[in-house]
N, C-alpha and C positions, 0 to 999 in steps of 0.2 A: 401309498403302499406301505411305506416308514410305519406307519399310524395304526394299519390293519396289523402288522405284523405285531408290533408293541402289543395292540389289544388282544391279539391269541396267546402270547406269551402270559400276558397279566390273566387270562381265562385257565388256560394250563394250571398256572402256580395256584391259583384260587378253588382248582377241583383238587391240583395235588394237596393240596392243605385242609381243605375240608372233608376227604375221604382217608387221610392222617390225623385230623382229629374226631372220625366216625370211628377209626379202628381202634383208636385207645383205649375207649371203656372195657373193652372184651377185652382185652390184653394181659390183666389184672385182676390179681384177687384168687378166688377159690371155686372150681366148677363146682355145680351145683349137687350134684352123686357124689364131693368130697368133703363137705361141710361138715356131718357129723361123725368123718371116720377119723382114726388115730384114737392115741391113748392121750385124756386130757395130764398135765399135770398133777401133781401131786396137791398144789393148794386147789384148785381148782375141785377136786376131792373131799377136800376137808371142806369146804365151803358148800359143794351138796349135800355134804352130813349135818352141817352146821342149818343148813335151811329144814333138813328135816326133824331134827331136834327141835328148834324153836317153831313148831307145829306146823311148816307149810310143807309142799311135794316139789320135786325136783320132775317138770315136763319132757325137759330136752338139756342136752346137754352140748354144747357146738361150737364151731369157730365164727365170726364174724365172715362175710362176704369178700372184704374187700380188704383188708390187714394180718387178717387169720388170725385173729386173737381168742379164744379160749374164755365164753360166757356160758350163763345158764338161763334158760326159759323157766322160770317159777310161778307156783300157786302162795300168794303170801298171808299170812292174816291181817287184815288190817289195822290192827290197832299199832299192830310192830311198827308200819308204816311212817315217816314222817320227813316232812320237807328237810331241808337240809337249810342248817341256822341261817345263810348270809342269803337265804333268795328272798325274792321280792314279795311284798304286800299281795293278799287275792283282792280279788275284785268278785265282789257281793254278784255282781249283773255279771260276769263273764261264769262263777259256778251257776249262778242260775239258768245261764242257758246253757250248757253242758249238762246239769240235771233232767230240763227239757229232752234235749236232743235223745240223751241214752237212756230214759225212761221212755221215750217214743218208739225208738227203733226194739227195747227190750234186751239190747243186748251192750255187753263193754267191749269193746273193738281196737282199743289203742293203749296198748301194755306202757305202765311207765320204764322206764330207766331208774335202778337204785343201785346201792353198795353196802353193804353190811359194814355197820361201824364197831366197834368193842365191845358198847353193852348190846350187843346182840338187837339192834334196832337197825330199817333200811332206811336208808336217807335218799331221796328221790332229788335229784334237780334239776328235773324238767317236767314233773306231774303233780304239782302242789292240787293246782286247782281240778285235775282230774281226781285224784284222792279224794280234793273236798267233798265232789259230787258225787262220790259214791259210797260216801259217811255220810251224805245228806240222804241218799238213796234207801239206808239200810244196811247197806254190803258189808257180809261180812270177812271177806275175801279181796283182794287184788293181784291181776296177775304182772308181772314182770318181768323182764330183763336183766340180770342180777350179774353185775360186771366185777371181775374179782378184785381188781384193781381201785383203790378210796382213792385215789389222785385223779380219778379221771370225774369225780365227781365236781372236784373244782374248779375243772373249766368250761362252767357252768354257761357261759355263753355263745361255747360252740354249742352244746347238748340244750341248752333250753328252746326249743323253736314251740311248743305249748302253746303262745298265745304271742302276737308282733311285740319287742318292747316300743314305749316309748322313751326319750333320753334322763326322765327321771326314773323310771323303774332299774333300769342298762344301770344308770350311777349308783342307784341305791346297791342292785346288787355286788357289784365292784368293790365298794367302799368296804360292805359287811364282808364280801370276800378277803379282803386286802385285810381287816381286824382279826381274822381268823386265824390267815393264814401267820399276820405277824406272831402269835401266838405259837407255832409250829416249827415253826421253819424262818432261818436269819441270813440268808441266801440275799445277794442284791435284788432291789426290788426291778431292776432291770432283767433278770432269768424267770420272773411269772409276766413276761410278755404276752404270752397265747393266754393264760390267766385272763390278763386284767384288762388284754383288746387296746387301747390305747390311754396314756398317763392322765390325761383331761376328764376322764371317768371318773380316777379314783379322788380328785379335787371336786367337782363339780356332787360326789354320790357324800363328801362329809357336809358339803353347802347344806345338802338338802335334809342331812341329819338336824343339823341345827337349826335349819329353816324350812319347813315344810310347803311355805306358800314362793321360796326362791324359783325367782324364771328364770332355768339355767340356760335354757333354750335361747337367750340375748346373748351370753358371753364361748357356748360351747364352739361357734365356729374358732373364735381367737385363742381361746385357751389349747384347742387344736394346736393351733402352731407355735403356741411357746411353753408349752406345756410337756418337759420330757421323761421317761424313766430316768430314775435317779441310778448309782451306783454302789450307795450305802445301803447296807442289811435292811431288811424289809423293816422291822421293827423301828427303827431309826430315822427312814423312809417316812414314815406313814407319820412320824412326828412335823414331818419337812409338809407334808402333805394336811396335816389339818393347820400349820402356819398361813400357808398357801389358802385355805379355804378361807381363814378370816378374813384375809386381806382381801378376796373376793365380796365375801360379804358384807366388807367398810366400803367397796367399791358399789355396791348393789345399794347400800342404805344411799351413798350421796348420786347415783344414779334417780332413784325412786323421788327423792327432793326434786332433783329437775323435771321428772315426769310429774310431779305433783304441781309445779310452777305454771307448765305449761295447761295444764288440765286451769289453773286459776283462770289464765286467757281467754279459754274457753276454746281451746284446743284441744278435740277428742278423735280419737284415735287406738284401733287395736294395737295399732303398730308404735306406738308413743316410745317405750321404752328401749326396740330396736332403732328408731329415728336418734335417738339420746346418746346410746349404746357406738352407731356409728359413726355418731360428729365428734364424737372426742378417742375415738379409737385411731391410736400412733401409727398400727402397721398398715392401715387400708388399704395403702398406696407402695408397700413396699414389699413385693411378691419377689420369694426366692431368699429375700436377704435374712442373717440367721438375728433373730433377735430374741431375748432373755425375758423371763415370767417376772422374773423384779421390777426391773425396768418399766416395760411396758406396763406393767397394772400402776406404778408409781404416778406412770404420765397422766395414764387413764384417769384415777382417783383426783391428778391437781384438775385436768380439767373440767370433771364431774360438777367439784367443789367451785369453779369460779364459772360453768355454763350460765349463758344469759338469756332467757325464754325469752322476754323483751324484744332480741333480736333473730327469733327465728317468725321468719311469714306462712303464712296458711298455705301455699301455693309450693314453699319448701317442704313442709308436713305430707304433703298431697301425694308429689314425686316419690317417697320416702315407701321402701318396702320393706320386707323382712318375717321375722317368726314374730307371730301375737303375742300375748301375756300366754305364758302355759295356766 
């Protein structure tokens, strides 16, 4: 009886909570007949004059949905167009099937995201590779979403959903982010939190500056947890941060010698460099405790340097899972 009772109770709480979180989403945001009324701001103003001078038309003029913030729906030309410095590399095969697709259907259906920057140019950073396909297309036109706000451009990770990253593109973009913004702004690199997504990014995206073929994908779980926002001015930061990268990359050269060692044996394996990566990794065993990026890469690198392939067995290799070579 105890048991029935308990189980209607725990049913109760679980409709009261799931018909508490059905009612949120309505609760919020802007009815749908109030979107385009009010008078927008004053910049907001200037910036539809401003799109109409630099040769595009201003479609709609409106608040967002669910913040109420005050954008515009535009027609742009596209030459004004252009990604925004610190995004990530296109990919040849991903315009190409986007060219595909919107030349099939005949029509462009999914507006970028820009901001208008000084010299009168839109900086997109979430539609590079839609742009591309439609400078591949011919187009002489793009239409967009033209947010009045240039800082919203830079967190570029919430707004990029375009195409899945992988954790080298995520780095890369961070890294060029983080050079931009040192440029800018000298604020602790700790206050571009929502920026920069987490501190192991911006390590892992100079790695790959300097080394194109780094598999960061072996070291990013670890660097995860000792890897923090720093508290000094971003510009200062970012000097802490390409120290950090070397010593990663002295850790990655004497990693790759043991992967090379073992390959001698005639030990093969996708997962070699993850098997290498976790036998001499300090924290594996030590969940919760607070441990330091010095330290730990210091451990990591002695062990790296004195690993004995010699004494690993085929049967140990076997066991052994992880992220392949990127």
């Amino acid at each position: 009886m105890a048991e029935a009772k308990t189980a209607k109770k725990a049913t109760k709480r679980s409709t009261a909570k799931r018909k508490k979180l059905e009612a949120a989403p309505r609760s919020r945001g802007i009815a749908p007949d109030a979107l385009g009324s009010g008078s927008p701001p004053a910049a907001v103003t200037r910036l539809a004059a401003a799109i109409e001078q630099d040769g595009g038309s201003v479609l709609a003029i409106y608040r967002d949905p669910l913040g109420g913030h005050w954008q515009l729906f535009a027609g742009l030309p596209i030459d004004l167009v252009e990604p925004t410095p610190y995004q990530r590399d296109l990919s040849d095969a991903h315009v190409a099937k986007l060219c595909s697709a919107i030349d099939r259907l005949g029509r462009y259906l999914d507006p970028m995201i820009v901001v208008r920057n000084d010299e009168g140019h839109y900086w997109t950073p979430n539609g590079n590779h839609r742009l591309a396909a439609l400078r591949t297309l011919g187009a002489r036109a793009a239409v967009a979403i033209v947010v009045p706000e240039p800082e919203v451009a830079r967190r570029i990770l919430l707004l990029n959903t375009e195409k899945a990253h992988n954790l080298r593109e995520r780095s890369l973009e961070v890294a060029r982010l983080a050079q931009n913004l040192a440029e800018l702004d000298d604020r602790p690199e700790r206050e571009f939190e929502a920026e920069f997504e987490e501190p192991a990014l911006i390590t892992l995206g100079l790695c790959y500056m300097e080394n194109g073929r780094f598999a960061g994908g072996a070291y990013h779980p670890i660097l995860r947890r000792i890897d923090k926002f720093l508290g000094s001015a971003l510009p200062k930061a970012l000097e802490v941060r390409k120290e950090r990268a070397a010593r990663v990359l002295a850790l990655d050269e004497a990693v790759t010698a043991a992967v090379t060692a073992l390959k001698a044996r005639g030990l093969e394996s996708p997962y070699l460099r993850a098997f290498v990566v976790a036998r001499i990794n300090p924290i594996r065993f030590k969940r919760g405790a607070t441990v330091e990026f010095d330290e730990t890469i210091d451990q990591m690198l002695a062990a790296a340097r004195r690993f004995d392939a010699g004494r690993v067995r085929e049967d140990q290799l076997a066991r052994a899972g992880g992220p392949p070579e990127e």
